[in-house]
PDB file with SEQRES, HELIX, SHEET and CRYST1 records, atoms N, CA, C and O in Angstrom:
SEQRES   1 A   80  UNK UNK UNK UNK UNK UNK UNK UNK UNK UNK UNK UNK UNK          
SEQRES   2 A   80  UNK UNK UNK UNK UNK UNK UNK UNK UNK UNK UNK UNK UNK          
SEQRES   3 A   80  UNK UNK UNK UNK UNK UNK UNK UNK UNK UNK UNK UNK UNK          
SEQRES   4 A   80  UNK UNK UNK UNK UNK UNK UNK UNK UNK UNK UNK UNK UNK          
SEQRES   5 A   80  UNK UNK UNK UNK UNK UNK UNK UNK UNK UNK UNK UNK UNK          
SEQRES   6 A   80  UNK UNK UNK UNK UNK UNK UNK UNK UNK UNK UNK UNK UNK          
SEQRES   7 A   80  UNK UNK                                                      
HELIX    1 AA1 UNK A   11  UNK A   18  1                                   8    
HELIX    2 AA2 UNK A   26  UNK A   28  1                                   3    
HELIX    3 AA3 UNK A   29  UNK A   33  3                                   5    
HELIX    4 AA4 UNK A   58  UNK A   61  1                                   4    
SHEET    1 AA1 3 UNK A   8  UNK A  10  0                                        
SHEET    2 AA1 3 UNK A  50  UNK A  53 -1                                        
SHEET    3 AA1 3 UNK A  40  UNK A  41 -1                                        
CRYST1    1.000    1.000    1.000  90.00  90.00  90.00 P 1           1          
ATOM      1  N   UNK A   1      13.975 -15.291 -23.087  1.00  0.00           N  
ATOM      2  CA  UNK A   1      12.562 -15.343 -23.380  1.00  0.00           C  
ATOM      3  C   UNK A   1      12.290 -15.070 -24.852  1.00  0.00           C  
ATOM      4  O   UNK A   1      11.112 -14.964 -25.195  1.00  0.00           O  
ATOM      5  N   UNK A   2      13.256 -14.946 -25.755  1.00  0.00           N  
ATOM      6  CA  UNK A   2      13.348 -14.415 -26.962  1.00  0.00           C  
ATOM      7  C   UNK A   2      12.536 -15.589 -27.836  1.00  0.00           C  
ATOM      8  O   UNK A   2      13.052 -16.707 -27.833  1.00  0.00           O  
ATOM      9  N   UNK A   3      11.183 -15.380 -28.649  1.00  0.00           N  
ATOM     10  CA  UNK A   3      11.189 -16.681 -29.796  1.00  0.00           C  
ATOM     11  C   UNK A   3       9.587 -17.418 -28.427  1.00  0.00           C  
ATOM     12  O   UNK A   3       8.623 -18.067 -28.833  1.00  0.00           O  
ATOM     13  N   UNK A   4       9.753 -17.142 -27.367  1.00  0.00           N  
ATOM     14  CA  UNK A   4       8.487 -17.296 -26.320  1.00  0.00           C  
ATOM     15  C   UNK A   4       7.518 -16.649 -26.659  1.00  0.00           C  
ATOM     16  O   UNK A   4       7.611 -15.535 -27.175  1.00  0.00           O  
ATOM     17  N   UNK A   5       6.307 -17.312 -26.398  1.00  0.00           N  
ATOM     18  CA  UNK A   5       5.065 -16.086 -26.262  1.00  0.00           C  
ATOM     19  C   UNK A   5       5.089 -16.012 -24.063  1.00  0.00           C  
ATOM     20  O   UNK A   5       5.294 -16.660 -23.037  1.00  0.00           O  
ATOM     21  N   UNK A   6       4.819 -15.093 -24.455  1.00  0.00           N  
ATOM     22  CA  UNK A   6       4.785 -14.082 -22.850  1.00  0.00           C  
ATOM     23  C   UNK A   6       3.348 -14.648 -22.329  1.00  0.00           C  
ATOM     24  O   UNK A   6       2.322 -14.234 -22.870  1.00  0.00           O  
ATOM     25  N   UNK A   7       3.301 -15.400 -21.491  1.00  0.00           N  
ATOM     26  CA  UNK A   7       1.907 -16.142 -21.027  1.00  0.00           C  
ATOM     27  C   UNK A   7       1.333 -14.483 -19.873  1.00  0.00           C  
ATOM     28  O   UNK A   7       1.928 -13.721 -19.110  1.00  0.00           O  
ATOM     29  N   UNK A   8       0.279 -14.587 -20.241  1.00  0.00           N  
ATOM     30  CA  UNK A   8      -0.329 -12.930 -19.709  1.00  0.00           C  
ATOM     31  C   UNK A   8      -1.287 -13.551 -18.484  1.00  0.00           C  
ATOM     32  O   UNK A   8      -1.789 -14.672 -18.569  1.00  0.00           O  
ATOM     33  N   UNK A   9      -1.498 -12.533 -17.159  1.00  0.00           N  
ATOM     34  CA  UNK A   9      -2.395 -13.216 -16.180  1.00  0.00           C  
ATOM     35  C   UNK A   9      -3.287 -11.891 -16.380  1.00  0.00           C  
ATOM     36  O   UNK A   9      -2.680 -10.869 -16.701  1.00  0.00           O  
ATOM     37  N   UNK A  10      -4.607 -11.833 -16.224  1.00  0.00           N  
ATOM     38  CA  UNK A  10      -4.970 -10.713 -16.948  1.00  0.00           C  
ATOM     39  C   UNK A  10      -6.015 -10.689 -15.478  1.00  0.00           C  
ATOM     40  O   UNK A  10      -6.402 -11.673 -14.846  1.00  0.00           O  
ATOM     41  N   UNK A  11      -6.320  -9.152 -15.184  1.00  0.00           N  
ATOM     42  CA  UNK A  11      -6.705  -9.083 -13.151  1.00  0.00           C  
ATOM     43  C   UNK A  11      -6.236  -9.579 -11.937  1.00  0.00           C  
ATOM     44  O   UNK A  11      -5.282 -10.314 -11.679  1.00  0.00           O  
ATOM     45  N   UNK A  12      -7.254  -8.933 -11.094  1.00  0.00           N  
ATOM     46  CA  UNK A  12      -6.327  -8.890  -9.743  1.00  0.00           C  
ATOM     47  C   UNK A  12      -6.905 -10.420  -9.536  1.00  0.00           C  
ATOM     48  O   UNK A  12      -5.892 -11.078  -9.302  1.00  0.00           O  
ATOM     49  N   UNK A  13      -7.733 -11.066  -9.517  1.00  0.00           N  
ATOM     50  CA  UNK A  13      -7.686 -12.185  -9.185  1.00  0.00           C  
ATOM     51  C   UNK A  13      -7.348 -13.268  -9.269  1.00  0.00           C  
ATOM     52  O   UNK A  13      -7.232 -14.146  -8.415  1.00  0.00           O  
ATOM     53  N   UNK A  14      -7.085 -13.249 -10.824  1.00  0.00           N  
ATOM     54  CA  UNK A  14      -6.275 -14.206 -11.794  1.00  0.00           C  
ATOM     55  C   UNK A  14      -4.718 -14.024 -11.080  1.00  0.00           C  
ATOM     56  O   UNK A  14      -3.937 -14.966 -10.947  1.00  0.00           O  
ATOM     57  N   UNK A  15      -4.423 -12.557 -10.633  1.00  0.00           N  
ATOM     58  CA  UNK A  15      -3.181 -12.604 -10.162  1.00  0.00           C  
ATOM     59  C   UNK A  15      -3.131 -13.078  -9.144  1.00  0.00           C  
ATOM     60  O   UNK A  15      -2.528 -14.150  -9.111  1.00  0.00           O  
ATOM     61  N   UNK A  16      -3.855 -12.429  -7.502  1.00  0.00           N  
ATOM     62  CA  UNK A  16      -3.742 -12.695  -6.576  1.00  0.00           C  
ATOM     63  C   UNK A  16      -3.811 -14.639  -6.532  1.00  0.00           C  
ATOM     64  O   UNK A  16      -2.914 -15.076  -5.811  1.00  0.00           O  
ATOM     65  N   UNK A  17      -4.690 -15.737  -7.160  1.00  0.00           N  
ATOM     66  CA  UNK A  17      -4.621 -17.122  -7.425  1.00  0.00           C  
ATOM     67  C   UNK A  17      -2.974 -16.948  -7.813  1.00  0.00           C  
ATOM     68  O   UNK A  17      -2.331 -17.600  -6.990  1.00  0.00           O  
ATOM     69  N   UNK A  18      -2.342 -16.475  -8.512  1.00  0.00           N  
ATOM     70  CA  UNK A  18      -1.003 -17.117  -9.247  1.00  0.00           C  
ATOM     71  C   UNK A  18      -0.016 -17.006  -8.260  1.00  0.00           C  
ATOM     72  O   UNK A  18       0.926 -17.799  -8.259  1.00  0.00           O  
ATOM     73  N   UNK A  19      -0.148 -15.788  -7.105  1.00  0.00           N  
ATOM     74  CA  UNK A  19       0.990 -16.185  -6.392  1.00  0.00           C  
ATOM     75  C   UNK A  19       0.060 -16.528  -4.736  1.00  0.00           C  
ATOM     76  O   UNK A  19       0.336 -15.889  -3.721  1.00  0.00           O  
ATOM     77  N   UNK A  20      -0.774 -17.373  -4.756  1.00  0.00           N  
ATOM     78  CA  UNK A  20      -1.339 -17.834  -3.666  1.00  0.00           C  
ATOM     79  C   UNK A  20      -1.550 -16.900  -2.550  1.00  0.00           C  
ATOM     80  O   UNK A  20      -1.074 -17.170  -1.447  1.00  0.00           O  
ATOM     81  N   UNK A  21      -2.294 -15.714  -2.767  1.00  0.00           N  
ATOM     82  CA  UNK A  21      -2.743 -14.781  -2.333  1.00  0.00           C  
ATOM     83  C   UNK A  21      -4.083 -14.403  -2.375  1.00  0.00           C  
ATOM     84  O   UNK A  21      -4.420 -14.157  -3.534  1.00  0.00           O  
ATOM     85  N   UNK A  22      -5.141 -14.235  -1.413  1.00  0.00           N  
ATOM     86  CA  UNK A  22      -6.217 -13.785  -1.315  1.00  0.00           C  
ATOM     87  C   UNK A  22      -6.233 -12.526  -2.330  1.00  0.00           C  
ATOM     88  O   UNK A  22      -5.355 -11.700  -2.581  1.00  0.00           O  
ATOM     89  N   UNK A  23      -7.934 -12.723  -2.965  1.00  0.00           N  
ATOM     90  CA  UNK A  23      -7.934 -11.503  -3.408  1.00  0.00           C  
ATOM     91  C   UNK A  23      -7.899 -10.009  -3.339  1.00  0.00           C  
ATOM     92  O   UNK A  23      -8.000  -9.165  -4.229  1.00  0.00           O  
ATOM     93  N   UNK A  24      -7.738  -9.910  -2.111  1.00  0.00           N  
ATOM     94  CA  UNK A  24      -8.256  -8.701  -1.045  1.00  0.00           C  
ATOM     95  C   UNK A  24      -6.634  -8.706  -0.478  1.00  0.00           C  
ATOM     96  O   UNK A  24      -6.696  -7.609   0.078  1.00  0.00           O  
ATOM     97  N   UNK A  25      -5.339  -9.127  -0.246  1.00  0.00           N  
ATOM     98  CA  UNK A  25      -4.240  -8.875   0.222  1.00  0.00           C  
ATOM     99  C   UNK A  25      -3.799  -8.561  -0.964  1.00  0.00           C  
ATOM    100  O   UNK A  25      -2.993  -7.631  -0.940  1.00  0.00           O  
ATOM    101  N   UNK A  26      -4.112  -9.147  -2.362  1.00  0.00           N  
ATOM    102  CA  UNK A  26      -3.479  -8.674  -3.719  1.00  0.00           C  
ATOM    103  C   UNK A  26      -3.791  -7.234  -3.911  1.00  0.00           C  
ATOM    104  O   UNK A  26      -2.888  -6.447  -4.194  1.00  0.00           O  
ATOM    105  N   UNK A  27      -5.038  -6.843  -3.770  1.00  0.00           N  
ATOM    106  CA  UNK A  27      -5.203  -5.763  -4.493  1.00  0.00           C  
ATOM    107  C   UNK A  27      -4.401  -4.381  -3.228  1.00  0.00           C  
ATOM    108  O   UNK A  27      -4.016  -3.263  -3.569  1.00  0.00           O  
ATOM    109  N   UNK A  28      -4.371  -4.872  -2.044  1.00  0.00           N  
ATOM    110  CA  UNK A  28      -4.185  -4.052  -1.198  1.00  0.00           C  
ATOM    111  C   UNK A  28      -2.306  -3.333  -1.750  1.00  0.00           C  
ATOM    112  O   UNK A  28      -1.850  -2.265  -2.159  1.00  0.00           O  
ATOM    113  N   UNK A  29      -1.655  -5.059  -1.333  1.00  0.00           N  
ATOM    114  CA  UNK A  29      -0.131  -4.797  -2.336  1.00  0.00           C  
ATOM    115  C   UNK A  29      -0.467  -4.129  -3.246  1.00  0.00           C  
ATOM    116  O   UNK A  29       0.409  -3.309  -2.973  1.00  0.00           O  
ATOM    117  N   UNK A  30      -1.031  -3.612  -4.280  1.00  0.00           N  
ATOM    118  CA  UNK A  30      -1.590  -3.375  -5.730  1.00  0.00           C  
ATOM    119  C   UNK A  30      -1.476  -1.968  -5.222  1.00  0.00           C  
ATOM    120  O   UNK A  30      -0.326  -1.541  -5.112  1.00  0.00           O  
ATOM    121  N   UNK A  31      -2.396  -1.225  -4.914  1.00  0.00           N  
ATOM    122  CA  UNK A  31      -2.509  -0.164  -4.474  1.00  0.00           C  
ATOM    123  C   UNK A  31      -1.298   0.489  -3.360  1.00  0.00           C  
ATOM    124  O   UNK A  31      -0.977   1.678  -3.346  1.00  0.00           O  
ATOM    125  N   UNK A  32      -0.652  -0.704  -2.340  1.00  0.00           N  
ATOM    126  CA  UNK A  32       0.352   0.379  -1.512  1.00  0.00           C  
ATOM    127  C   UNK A  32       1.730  -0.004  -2.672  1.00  0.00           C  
ATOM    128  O   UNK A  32       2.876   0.299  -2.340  1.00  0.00           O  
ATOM    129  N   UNK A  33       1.478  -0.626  -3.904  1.00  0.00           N  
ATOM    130  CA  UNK A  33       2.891   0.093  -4.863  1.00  0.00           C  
ATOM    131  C   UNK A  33       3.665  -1.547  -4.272  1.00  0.00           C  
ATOM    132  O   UNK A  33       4.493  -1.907  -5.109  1.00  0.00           O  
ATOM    133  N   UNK A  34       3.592  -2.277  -3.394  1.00  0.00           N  
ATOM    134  CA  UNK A  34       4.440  -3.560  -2.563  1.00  0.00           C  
ATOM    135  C   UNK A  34       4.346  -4.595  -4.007  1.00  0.00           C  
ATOM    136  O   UNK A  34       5.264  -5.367  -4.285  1.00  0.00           O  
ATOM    137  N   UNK A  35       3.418  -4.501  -4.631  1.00  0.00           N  
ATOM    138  CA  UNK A  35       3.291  -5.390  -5.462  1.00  0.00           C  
ATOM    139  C   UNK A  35       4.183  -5.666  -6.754  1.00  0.00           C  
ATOM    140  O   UNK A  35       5.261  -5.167  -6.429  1.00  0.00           O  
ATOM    141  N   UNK A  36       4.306  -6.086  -7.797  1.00  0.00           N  
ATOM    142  CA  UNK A  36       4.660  -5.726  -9.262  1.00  0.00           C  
ATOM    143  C   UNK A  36       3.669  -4.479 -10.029  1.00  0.00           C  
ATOM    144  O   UNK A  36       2.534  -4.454  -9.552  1.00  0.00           O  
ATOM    145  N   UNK A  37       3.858  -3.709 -10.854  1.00  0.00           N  
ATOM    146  CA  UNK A  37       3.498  -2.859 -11.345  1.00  0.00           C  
ATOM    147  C   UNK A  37       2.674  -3.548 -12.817  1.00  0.00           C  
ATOM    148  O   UNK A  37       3.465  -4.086 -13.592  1.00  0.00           O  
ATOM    149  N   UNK A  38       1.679  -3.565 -13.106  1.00  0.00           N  
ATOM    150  CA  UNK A  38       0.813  -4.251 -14.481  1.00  0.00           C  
ATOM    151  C   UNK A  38       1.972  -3.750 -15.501  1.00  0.00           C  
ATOM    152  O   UNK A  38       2.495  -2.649 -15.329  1.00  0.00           O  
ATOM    153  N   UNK A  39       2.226  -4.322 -16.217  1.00  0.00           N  
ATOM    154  CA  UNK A  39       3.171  -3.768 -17.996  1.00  0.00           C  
ATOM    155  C   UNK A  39       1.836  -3.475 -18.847  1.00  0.00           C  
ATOM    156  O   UNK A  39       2.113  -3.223 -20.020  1.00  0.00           O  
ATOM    157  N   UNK A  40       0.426  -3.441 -18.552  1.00  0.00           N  
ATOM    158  CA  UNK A  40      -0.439  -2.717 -19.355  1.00  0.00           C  
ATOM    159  C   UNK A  40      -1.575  -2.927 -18.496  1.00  0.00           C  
ATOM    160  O   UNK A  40      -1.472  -3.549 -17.439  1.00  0.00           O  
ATOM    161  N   UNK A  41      -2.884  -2.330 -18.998  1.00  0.00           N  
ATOM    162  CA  UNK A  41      -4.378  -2.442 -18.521  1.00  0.00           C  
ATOM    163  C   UNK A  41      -5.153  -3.303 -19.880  1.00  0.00           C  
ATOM    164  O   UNK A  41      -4.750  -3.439 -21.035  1.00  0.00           O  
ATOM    165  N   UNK A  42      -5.840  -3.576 -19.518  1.00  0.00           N  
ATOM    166  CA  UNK A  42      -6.700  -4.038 -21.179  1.00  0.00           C  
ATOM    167  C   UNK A  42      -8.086  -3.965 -20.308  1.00  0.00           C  
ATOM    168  O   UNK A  42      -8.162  -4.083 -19.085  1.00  0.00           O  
ATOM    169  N   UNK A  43      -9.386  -3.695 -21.413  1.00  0.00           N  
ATOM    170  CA  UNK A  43     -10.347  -3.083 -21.772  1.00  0.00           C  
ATOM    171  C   UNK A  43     -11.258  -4.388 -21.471  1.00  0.00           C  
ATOM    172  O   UNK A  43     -11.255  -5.156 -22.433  1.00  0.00           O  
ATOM    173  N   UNK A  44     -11.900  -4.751 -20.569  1.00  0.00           N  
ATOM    174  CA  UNK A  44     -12.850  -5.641 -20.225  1.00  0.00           C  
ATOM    175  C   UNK A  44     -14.428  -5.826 -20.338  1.00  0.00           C  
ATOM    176  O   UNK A  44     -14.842  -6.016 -19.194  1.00  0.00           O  
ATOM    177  N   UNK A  45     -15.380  -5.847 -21.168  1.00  0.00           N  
ATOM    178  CA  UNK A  45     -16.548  -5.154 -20.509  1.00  0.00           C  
ATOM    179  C   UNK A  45     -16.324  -3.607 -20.103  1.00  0.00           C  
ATOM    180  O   UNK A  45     -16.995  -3.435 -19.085  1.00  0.00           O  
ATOM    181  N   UNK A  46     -15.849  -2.736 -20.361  1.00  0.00           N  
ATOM    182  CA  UNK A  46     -15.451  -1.679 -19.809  1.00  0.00           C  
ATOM    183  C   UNK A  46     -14.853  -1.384 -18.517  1.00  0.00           C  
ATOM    184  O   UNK A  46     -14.794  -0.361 -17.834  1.00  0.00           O  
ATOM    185  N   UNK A  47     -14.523  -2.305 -18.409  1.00  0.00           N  
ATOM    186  CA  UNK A  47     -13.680  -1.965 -16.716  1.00  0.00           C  
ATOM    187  C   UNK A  47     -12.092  -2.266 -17.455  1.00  0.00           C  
ATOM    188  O   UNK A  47     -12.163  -3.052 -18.400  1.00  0.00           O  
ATOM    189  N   UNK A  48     -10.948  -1.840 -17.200  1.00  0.00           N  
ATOM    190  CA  UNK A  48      -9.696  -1.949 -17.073  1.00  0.00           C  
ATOM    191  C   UNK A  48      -8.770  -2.152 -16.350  1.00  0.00           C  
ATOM    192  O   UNK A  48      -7.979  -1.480 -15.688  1.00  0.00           O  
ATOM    193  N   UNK A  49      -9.019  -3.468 -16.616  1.00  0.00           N  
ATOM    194  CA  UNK A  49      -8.383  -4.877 -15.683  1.00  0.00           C  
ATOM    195  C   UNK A  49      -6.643  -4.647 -15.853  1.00  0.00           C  
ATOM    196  O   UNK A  49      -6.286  -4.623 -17.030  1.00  0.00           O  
ATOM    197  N   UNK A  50      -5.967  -4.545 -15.227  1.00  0.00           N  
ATOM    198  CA  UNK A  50      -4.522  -5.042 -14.917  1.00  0.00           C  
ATOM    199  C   UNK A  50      -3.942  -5.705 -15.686  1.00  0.00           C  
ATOM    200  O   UNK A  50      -4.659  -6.673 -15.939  1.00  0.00           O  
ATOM    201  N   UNK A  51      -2.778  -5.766 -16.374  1.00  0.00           N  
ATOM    202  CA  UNK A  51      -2.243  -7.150 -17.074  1.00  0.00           C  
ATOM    203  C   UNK A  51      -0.895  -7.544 -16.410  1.00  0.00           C  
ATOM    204  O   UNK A  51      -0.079  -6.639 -16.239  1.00  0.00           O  
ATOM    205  N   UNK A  52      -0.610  -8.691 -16.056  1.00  0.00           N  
ATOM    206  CA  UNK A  52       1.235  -8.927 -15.505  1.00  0.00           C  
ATOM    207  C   UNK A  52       1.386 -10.247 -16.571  1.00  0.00           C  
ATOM    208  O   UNK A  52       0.566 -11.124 -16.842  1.00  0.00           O  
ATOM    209  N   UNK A  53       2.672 -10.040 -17.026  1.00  0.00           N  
ATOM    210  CA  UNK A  53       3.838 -11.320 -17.054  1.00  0.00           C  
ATOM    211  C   UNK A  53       3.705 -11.891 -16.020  1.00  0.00           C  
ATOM    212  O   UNK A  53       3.909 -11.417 -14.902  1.00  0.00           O  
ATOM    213  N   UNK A  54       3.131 -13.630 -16.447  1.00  0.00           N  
ATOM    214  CA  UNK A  54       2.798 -14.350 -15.535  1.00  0.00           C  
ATOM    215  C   UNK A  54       4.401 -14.694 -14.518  1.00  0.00           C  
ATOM    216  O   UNK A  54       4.405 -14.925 -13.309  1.00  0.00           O  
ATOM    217  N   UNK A  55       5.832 -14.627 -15.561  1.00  0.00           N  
ATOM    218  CA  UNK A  55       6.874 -14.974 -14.929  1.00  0.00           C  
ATOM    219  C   UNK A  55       7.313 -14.007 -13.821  1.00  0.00           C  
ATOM    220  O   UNK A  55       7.953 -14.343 -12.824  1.00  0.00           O  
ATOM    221  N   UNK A  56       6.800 -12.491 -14.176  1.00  0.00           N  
ATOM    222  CA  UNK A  56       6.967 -11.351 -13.636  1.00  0.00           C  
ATOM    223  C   UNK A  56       6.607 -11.154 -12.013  1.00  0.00           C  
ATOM    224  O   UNK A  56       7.117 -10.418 -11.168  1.00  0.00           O  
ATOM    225  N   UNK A  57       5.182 -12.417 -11.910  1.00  0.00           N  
ATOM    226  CA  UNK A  57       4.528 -12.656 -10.952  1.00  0.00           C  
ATOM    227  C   UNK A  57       4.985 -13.992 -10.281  1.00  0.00           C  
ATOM    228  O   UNK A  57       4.608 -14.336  -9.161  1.00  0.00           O  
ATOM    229  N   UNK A  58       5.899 -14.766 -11.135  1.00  0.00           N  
ATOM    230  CA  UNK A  58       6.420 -16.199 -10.463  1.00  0.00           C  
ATOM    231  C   UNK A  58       7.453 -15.387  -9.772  1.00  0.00           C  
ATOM    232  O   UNK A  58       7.158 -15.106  -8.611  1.00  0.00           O  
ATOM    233  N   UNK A  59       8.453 -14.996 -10.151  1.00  0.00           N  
ATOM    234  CA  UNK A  59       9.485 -14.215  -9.878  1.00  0.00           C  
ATOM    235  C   UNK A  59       9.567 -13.396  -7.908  1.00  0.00           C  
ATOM    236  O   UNK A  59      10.300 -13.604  -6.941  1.00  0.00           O  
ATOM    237  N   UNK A  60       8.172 -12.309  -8.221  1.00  0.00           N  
ATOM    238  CA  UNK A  60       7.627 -11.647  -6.711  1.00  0.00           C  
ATOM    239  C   UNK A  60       7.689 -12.573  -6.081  1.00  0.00           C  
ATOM    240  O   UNK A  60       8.520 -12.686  -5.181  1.00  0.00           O  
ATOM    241  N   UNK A  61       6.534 -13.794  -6.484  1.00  0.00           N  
ATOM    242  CA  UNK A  61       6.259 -14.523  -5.927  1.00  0.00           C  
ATOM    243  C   UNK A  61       7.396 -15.151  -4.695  1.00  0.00           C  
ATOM    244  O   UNK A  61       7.489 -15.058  -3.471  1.00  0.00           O  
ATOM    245  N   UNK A  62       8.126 -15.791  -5.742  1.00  0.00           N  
ATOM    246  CA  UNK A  62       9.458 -16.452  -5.133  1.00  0.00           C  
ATOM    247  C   UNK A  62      10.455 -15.480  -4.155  1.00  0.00           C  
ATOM    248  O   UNK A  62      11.424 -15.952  -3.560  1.00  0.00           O  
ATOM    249  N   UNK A  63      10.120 -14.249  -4.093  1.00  0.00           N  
ATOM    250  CA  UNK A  63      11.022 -13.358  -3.567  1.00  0.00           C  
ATOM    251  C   UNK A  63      10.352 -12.820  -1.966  1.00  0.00           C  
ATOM    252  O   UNK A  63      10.676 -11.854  -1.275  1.00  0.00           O  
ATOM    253  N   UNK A  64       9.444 -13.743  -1.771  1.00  0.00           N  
ATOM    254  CA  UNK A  64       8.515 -12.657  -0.451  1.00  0.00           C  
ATOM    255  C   UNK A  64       9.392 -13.629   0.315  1.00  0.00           C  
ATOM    256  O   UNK A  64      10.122 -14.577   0.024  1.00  0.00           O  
ATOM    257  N   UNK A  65       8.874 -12.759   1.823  1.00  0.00           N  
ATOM    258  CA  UNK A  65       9.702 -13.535   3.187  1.00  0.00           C  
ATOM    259  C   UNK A  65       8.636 -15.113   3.366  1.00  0.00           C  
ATOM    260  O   UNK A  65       7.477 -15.189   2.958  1.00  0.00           O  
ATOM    261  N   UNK A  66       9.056 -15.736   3.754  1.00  0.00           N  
ATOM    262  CA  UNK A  66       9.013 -16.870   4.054  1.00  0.00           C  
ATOM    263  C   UNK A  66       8.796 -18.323   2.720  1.00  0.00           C  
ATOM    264  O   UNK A  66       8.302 -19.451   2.735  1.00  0.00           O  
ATOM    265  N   UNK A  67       9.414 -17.547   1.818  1.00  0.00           N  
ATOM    266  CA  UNK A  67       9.265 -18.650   0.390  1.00  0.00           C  
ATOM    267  C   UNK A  67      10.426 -19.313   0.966  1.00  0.00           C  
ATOM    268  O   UNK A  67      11.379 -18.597   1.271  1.00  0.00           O  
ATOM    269  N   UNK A  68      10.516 -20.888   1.214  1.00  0.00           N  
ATOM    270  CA  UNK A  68      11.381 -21.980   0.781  1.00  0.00           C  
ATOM    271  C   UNK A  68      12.752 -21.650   0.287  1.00  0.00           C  
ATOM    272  O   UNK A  68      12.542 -21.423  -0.905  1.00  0.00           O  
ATOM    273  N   UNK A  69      13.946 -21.499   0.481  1.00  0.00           N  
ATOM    274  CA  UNK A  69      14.668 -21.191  -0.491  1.00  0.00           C  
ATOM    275  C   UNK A  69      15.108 -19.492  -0.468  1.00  0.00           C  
ATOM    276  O   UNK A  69      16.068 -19.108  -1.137  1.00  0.00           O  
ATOM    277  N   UNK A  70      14.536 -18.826   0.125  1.00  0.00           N  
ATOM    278  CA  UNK A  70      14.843 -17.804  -0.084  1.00  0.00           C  
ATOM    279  C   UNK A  70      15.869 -17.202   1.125  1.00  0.00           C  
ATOM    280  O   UNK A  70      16.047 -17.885   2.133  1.00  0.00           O  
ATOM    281  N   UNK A  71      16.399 -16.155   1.002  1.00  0.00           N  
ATOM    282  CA  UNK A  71      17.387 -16.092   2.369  1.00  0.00           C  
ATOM    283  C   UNK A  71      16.719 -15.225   3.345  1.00  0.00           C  
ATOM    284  O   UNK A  71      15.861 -14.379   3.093  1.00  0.00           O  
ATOM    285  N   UNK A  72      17.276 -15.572   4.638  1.00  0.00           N  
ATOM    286  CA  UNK A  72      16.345 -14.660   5.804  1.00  0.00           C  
ATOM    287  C   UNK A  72      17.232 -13.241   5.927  1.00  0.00           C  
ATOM    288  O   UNK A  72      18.413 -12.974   5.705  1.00  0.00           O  
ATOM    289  N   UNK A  73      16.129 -12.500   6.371  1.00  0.00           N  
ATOM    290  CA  UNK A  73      16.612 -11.141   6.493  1.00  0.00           C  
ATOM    291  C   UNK A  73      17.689 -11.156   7.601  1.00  0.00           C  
ATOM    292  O   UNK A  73      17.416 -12.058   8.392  1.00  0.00           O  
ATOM    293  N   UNK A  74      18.672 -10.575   7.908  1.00  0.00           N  
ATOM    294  CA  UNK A  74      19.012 -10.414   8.742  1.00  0.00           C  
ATOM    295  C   UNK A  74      18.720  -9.765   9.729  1.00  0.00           C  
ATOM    296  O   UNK A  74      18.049  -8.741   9.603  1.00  0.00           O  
ATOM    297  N   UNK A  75      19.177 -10.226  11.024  1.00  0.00           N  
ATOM    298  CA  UNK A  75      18.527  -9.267  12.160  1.00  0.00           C  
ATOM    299  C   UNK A  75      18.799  -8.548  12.993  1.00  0.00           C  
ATOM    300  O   UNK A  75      19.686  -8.902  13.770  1.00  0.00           O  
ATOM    301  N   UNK A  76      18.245  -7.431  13.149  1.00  0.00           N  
ATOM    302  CA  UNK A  76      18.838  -6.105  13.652  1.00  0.00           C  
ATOM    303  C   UNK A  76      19.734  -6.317  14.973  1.00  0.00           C  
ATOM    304  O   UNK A  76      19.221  -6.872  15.945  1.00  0.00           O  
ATOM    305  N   UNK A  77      21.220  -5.830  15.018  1.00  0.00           N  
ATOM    306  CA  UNK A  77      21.622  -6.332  16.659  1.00  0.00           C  
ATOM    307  C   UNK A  77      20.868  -5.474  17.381  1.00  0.00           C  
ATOM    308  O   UNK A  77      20.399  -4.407  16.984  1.00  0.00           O  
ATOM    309  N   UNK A  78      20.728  -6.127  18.806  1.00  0.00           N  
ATOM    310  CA  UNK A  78      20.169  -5.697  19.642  1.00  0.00           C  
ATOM    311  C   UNK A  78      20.873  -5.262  20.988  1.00  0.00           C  
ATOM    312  O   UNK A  78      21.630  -6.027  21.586  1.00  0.00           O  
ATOM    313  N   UNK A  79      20.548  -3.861  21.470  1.00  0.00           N  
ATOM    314  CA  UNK A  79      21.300  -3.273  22.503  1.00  0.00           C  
ATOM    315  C   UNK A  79      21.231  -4.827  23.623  1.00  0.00           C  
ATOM    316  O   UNK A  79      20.572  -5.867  23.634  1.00  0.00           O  
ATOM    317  N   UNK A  80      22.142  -4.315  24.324  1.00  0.00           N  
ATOM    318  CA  UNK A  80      22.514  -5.374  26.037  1.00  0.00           C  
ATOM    319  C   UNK A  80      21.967  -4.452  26.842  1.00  0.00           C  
ATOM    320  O   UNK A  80      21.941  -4.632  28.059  1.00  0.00           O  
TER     321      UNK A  80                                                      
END                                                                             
């Protein structure tokens, strides 16, 4: 990424749109910690909006259960 500018998604909604998530399941991840962690806040109108690395958020994205491509969990054996 060296010599890149770092494309920034700046709030929860701008985020929750980037990885095709309601705004209201984003912020929930957001708060139980499930989510990515912001790499800063920035100063809005006075409210202090969230900031993520948009790749930071392609990345989660690509990593939840049922993405395309991704591998299935394995599953617990089960007693007989």
């Amino acid at each position: 990424m060296s010599g890149m500018a770092r494309e920034e998604v700046v709030g929860n909604e701008a985020a929750a749109a980037r990885v095709k998530l309601k705004p209201a399941t984003w912020r929930k991840y957001v708060h139980e910690g499930a989510a990515p962690q912001p790499h800063r806040r920035e100063n809005v109108k006075g409210h202090a909006l969230p900031v993520w690395y948009a790749y930071v958020l392609d990345a989660w994205a690509a990593s939840r259960p049922g993405v395309p491509g991704r591998p299935r969990k394995a599953r617990a054996e089960r007693a007989t």
